[in-house]
C-alpha positions in Angstrom: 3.9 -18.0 12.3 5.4 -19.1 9.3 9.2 -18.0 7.9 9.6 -14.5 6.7 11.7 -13.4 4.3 10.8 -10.6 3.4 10.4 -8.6 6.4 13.5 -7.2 7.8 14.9 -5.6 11.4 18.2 -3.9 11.4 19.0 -1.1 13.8 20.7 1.1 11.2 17.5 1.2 8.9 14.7 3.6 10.2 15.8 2.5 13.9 14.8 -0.9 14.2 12.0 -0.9 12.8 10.4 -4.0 11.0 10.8 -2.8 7.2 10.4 -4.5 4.0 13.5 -6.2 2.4 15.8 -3.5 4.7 13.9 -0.5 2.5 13.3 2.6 4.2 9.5 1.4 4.0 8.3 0.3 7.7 5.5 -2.4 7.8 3.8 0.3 10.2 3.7 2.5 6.7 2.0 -0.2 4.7 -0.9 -1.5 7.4 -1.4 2.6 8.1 -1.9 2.5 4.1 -4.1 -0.4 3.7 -5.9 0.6 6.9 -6.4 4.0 5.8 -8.5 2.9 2.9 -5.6 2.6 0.2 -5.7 -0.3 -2.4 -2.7 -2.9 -2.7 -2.1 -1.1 -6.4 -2.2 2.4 -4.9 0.8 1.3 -2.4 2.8 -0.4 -5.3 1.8 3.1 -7.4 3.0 4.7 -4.5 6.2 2.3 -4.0 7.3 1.1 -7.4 10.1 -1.1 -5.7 8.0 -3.0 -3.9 6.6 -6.3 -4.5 3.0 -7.5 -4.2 4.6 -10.1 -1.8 5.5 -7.7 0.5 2.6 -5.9 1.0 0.9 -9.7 2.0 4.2 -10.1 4.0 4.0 -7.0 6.0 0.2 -6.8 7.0 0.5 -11.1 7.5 3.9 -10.0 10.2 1.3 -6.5 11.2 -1.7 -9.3 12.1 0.9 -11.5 14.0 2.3 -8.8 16.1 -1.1 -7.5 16.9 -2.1 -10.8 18.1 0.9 -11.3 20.5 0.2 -8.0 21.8 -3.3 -8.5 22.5 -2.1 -12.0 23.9 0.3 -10.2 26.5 -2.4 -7.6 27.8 -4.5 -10.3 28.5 -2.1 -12.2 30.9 
């Protein structure tokens, strides 16, 4: 997994949570969004402060974590 920077964890924003650039805005919020159907530009209509990058950022960190979850089940 490469470096990222733009994804954050800090226990005093939205409980831990993995968020974007410690924003209120968890990457569960945006791959629920893009999964639901809605277009990167919808998001960003939806977000103004956030970044094209972080939408890639959070569903790339999303992909990952689903993968070392499926990984674990498997052992």
């Amino acid at each position: 997994m490469r470096q990222l920077k733009r994804i954050t964890v800090d226990p005093q924003v939205m409980g831990g949570k993995p968020c974007i650039r410690d924003l209120r805005v968890t990457v569960g919020t945006i791959a629920g969004l893009i999964g639901a159907g809605r277009t990167t530009e919808e998001v960003l209509d939806a977000y103004p402060y956030l970044e094209r990058e972080d939408i890639l950022e959070a569903l790339s960190y999303a992909a990952w974590r689903a993968e070392e979850i499926e990984v674990s089940l498997a052992s």
